[in-house]
C-alpha atoms as a printed R data frame, in Angstrom:
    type eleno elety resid chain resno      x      y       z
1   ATOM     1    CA   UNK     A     1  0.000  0.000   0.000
2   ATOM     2    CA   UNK     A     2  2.981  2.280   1.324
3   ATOM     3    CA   UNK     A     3  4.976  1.405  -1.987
4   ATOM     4    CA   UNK     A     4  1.590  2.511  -4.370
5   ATOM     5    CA   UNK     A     5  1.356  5.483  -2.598
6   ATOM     6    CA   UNK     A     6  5.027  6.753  -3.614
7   ATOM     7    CA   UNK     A     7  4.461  5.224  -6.832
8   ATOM     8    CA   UNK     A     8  1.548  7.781  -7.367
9   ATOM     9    CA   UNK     A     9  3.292 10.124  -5.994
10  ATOM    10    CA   UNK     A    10  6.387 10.164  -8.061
11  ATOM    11    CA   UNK     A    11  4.088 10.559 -10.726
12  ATOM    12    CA   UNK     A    12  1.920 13.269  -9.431
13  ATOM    13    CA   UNK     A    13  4.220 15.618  -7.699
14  ATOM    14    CA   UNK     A    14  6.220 16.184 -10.935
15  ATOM    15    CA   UNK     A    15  8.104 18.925 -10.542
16  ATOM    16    CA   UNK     A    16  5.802 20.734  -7.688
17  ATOM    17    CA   UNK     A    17  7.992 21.007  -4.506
18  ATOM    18    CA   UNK     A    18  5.904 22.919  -2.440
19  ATOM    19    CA   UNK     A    19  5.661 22.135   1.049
20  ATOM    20    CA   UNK     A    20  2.237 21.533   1.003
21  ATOM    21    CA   UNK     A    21  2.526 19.377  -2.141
22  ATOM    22    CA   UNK     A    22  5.132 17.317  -0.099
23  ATOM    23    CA   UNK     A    23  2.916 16.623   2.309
24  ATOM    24    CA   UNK     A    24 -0.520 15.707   0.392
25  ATOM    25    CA   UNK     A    25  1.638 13.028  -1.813
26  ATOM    26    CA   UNK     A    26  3.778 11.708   1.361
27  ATOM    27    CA   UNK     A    27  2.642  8.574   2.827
28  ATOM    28    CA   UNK     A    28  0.059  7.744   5.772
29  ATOM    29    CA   UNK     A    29  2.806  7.354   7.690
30  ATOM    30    CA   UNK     A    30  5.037 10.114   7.154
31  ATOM    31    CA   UNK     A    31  1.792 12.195   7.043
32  ATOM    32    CA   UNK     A    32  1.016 10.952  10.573
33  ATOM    33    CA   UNK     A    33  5.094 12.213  11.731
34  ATOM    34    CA   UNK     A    34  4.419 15.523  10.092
35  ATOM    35    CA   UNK     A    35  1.077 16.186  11.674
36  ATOM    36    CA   UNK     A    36  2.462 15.452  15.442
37  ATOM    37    CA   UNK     A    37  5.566 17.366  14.825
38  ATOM    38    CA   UNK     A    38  3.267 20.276  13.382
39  ATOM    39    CA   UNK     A    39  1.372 20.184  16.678
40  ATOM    40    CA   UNK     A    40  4.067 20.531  18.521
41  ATOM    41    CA   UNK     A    41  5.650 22.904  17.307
42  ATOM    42    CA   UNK     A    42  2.790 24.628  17.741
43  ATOM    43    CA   UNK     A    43  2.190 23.707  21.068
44  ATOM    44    CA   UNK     A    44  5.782 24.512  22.311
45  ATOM    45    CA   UNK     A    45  5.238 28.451  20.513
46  ATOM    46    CA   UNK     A    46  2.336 28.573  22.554
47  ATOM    47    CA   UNK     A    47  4.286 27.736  25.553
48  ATOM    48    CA   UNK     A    48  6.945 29.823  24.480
49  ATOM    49    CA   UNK     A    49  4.461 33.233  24.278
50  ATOM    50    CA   UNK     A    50  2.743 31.978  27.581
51  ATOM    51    CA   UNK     A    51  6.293 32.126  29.415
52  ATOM    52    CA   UNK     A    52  7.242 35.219  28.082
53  ATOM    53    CA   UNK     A    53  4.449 37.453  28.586
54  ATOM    54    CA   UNK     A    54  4.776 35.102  32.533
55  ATOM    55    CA   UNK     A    55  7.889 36.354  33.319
56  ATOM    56    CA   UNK     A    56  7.358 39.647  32.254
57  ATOM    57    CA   UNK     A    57  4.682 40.404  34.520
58  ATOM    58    CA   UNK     A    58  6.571 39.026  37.325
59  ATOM    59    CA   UNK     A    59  9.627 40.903  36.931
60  ATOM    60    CA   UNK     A    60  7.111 44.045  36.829
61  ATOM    61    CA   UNK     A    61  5.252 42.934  39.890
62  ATOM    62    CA   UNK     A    62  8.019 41.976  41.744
63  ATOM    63    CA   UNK     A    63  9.813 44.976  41.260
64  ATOM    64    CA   UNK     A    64  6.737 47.316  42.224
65  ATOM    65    CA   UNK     A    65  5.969 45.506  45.025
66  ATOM    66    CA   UNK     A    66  9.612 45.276  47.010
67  ATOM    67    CA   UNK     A    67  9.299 49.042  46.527
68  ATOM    68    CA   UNK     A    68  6.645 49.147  48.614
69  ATOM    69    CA   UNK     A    69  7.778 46.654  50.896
70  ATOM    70    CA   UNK     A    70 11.083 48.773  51.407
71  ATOM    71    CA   UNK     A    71  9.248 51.862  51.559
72  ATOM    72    CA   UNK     A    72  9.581 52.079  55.567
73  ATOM    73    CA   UNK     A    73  5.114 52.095  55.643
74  ATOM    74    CA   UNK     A    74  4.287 49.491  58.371
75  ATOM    75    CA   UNK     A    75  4.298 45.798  57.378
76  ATOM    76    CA   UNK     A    76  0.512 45.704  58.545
77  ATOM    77    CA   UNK     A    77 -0.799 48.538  56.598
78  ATOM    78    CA   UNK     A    78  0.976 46.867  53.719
79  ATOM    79    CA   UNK     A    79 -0.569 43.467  54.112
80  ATOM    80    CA   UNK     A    80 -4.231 45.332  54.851
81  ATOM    81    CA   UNK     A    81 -3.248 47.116  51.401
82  ATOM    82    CA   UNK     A    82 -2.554 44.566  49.246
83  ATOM    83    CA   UNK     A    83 -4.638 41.915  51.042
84  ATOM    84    CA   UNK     A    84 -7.136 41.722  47.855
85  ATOM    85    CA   UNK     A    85 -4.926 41.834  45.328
86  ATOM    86    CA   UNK     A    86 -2.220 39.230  45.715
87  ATOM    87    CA   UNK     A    87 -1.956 38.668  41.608
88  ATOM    88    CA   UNK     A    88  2.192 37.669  41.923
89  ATOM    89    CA   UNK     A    89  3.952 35.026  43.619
90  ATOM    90    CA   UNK     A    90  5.934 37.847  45.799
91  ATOM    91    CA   UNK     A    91  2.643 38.837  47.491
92  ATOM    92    CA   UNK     A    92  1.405 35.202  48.433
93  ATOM    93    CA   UNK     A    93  4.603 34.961  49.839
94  ATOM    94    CA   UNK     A    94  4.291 37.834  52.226
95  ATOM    95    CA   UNK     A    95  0.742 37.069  52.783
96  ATOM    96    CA   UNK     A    96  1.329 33.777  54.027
97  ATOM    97    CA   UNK     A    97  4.222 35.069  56.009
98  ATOM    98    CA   UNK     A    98  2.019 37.658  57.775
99  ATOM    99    CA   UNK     A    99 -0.845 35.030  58.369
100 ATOM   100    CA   UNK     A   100  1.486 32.970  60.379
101 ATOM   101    CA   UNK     A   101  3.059 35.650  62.332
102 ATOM   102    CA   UNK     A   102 -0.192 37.307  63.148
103 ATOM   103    CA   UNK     A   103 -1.115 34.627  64.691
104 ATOM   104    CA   UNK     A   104  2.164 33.951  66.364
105 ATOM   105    CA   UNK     A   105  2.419 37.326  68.267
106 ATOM   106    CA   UNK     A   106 -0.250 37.210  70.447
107 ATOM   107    CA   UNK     A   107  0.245 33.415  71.230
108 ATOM   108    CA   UNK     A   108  3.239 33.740  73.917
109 ATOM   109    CA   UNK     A   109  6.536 35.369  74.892
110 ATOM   110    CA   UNK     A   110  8.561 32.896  76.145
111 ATOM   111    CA   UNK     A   111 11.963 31.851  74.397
112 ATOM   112    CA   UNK     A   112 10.171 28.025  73.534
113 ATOM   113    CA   UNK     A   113  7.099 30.100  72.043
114 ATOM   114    CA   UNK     A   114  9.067 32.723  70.369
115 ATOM   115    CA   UNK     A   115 11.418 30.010  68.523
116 ATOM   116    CA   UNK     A   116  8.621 27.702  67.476
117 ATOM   117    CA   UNK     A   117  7.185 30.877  66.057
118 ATOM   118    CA   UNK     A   118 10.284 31.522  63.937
119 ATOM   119    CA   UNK     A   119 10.269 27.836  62.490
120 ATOM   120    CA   UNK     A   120  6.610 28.098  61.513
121 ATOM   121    CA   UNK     A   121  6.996 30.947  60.154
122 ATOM   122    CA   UNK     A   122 10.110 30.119  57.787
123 ATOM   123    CA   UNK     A   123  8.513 26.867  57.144
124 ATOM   124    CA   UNK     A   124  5.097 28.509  55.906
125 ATOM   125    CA   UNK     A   125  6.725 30.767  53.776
126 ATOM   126    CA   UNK     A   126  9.240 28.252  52.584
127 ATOM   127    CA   UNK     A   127  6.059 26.294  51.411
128 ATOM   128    CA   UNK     A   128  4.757 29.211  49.875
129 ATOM   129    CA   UNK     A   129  7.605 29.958  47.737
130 ATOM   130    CA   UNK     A   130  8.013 26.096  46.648
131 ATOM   131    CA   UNK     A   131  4.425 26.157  45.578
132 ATOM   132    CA   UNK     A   132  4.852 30.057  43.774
133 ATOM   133    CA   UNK     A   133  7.645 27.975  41.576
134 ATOM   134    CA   UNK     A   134  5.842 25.088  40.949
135 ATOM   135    CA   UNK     A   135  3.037 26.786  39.064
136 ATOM   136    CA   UNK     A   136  5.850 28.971  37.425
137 ATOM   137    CA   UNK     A   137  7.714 26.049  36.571
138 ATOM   138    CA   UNK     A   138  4.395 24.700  34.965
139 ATOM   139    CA   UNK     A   139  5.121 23.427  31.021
140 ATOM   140    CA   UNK     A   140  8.624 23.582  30.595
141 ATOM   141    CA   UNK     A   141  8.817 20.100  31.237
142 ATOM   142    CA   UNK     A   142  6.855 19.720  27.844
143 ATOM   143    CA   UNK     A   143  9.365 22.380  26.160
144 ATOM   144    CA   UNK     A   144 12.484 20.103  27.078
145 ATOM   145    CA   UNK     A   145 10.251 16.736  25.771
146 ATOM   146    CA   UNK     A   146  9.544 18.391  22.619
147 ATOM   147    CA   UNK     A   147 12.956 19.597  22.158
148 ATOM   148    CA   UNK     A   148 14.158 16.153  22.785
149 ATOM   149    CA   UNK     A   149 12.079 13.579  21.082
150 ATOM   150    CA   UNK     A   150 11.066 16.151  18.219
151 ATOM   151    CA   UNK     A   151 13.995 15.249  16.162
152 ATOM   152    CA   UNK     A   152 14.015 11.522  16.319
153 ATOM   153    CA   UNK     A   153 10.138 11.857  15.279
154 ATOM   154    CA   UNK     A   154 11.404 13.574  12.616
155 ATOM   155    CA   UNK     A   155 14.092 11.335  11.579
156 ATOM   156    CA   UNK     A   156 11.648  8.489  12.219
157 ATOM   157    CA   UNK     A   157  9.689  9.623   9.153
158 ATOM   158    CA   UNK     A   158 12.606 10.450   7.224
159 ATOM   159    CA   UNK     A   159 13.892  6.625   7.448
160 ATOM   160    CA   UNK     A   160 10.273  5.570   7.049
161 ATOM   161    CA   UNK     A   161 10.171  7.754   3.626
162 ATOM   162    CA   UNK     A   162 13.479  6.785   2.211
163 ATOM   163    CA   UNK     A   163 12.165  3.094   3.022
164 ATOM   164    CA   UNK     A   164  8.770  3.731   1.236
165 ATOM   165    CA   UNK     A   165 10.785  5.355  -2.021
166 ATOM   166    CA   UNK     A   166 13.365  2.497  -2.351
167 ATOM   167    CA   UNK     A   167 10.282  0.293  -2.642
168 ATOM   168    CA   UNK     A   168  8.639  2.138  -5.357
169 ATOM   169    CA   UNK     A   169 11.939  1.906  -7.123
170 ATOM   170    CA   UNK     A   170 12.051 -1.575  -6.639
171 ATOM   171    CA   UNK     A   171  8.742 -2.010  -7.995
172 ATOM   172    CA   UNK     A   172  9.044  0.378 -10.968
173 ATOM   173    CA   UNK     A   173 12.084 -0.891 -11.745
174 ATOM   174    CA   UNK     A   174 13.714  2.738 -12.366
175 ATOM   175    CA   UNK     A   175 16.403  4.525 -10.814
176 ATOM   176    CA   UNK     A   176 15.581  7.519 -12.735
177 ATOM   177    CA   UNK     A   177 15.819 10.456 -10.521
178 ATOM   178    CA   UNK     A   178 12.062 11.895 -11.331
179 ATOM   179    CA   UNK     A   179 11.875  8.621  -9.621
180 ATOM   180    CA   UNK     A   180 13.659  8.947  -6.693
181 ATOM   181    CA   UNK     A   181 13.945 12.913  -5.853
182 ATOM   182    CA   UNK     A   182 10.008 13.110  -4.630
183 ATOM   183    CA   UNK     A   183 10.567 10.440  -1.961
184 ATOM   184    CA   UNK     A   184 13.772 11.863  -0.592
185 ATOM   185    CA   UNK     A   185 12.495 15.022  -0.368
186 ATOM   186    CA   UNK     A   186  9.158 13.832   1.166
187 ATOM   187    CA   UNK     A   187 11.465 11.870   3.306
188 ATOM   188    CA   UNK     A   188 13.523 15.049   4.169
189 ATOM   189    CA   UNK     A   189 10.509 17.204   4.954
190 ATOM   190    CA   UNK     A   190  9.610 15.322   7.689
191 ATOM   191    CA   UNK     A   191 13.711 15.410   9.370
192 ATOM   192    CA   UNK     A   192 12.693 19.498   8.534
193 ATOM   193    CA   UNK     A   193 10.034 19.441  10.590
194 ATOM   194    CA   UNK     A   194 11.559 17.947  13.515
195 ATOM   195    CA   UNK     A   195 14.260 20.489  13.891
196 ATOM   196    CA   UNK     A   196 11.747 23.340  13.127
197 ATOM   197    CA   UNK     A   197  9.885 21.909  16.232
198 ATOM   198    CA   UNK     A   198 12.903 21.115  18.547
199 ATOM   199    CA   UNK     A   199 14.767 24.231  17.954
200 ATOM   200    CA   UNK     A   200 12.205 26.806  19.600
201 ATOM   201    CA   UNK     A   201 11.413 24.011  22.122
202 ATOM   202    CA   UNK     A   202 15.077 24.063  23.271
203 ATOM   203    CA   UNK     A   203 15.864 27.567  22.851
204 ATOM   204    CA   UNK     A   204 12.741 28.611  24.839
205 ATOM   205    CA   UNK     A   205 13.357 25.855  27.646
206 ATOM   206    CA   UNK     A   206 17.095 27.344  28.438
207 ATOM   207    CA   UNK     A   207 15.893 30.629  28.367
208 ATOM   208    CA   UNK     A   208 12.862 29.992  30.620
209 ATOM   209    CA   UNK     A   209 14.777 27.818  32.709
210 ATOM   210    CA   UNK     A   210 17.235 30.647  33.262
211 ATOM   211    CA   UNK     A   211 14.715 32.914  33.936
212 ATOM   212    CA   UNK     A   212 12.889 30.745  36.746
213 ATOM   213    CA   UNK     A   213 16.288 30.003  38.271
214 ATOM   214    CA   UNK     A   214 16.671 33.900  38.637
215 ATOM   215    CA   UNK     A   215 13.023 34.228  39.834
216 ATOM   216    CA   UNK     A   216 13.749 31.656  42.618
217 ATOM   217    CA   UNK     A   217 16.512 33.355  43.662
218 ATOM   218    CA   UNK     A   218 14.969 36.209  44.016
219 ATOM   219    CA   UNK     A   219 11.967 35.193  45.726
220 ATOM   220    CA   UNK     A   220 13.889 33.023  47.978
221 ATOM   221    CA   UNK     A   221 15.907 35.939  48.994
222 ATOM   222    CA   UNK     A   222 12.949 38.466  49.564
223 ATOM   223    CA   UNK     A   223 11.293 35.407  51.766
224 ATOM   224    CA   UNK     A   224 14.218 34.897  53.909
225 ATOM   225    CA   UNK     A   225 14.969 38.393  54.499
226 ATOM   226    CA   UNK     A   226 10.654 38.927  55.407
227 ATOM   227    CA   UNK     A   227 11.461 36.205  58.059
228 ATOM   228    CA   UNK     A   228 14.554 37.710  59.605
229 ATOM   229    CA   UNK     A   229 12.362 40.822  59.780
230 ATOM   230    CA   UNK     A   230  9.696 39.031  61.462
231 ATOM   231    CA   UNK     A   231 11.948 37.070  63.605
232 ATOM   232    CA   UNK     A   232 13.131 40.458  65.229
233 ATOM   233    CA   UNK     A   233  9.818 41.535  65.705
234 ATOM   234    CA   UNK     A   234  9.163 38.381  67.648
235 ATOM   235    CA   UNK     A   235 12.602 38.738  69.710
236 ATOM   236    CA   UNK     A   236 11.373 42.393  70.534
237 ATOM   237    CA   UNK     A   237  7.943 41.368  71.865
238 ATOM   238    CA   UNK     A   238  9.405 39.147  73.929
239 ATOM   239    CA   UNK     A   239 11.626 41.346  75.892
């Protein structure tokens, strides 16, 4: 069936190498390899936008709010403020940070209340930031797959094409190459594909990845300086 297919096809395509042309004569099978690697390359652009326009707003929210955190206003009136609005992982953080210390510094002042206050604390927020960068982190696990497997679907077809058009020589009996060049190139298209789809897919997985590293870092930071801040506060309330 494969082998009447490029038959046909030698004969149709002529001397049409338009992608599209490539792919309505290629076989079921290589049509199958280009359609998956078609949807994901699709899938990892979409990705790719999502995770820009992500980190983007981050870095903006981020920024605005450690202003306001380093403004000097008090830490309540800031968590009052913003207590309705906590649209960035920065916020959450804080939030959850001032939940557990709110209800820490009314509970006790004693040095064994006071330091099971700090660990709570550090551990709530430490929780918080883990889960911020989880949902951050969300899809670039597909990225790297694509990237990775894209090519050797690609290269799949390719072998599976080449296979197909030595057939149809074998069973035309012709090494002519009007023969042979449709197949190859079929064949080819598909190896095409696979980078097309695995090169954003990388590209936008070591960028992204960079980019969550540096969020991480910098969300880490801003939650372990918040607990030192709140861990004074405790010390000072229990003098």
């Amino acid at each position: 069936m494969e082998t009447d297919v490029a038959i046909a096809a030698g004969a149709g395509l002529g001397g049409d190498f338009s992608l599209w042309s490539l792919f309505l004569s290629a076989g079921l099978v290589v049509k199958a390899v280009m359609g998956i690697l078609a949807v994901a390359s699709v899938w990892s652009w979409a990705i790719i936008i999502d995770k820009s326009m992500l980190f983007g707003r981050l870095k903006a929210k981020s920024r605005r709010f450690e202003d306001q955190f380093w403004s000097g206003r008090p830490l309540d009136e800031l968590h009052r403020k913003i207590a309705d609005k906590l649209d960035h992982p920065m916020a959450r953080v804080f939030a959850a940070g001032m939940g557990e210390w709110g209800r820490a510094k009314d509970a006790g002042r004693t040095d064994a209340l006071v330091a099971g206050a700090k660990q709570r604390i550090e551990k709530v927020m430490n929780v918080a930031v883990a889960r911020e960068l989880e949902a951050a982190e969300r899809n670039l696990g597909t990225l790297a797959t694509i990237g990775s497997a894209a090519p050797f679907v690609g290269l799949f077809g390719t072998v599976w094409g080449i296979m197909t058009s030595f057939q149809a020589i074998a069973a035309t009996k012709d090494t002519n190459l009007a023969v042979v060049a449709p197949g190859i190139a079929e064949a080819l298209f598909a190896t095409a594909l696979g980078l097309l789809a695995a090169i954003p897919a990388v590209v936008g997985y070591n960028r992204y990845s960079a980019a969550l590293n540096s969020f991480a870092v910098r969300l880490q930071g801003f939650a372990d300086e918040f607990a030192a801040i709140l861990s004074r506060q405790l010390d000072e309330r229990a003098r």
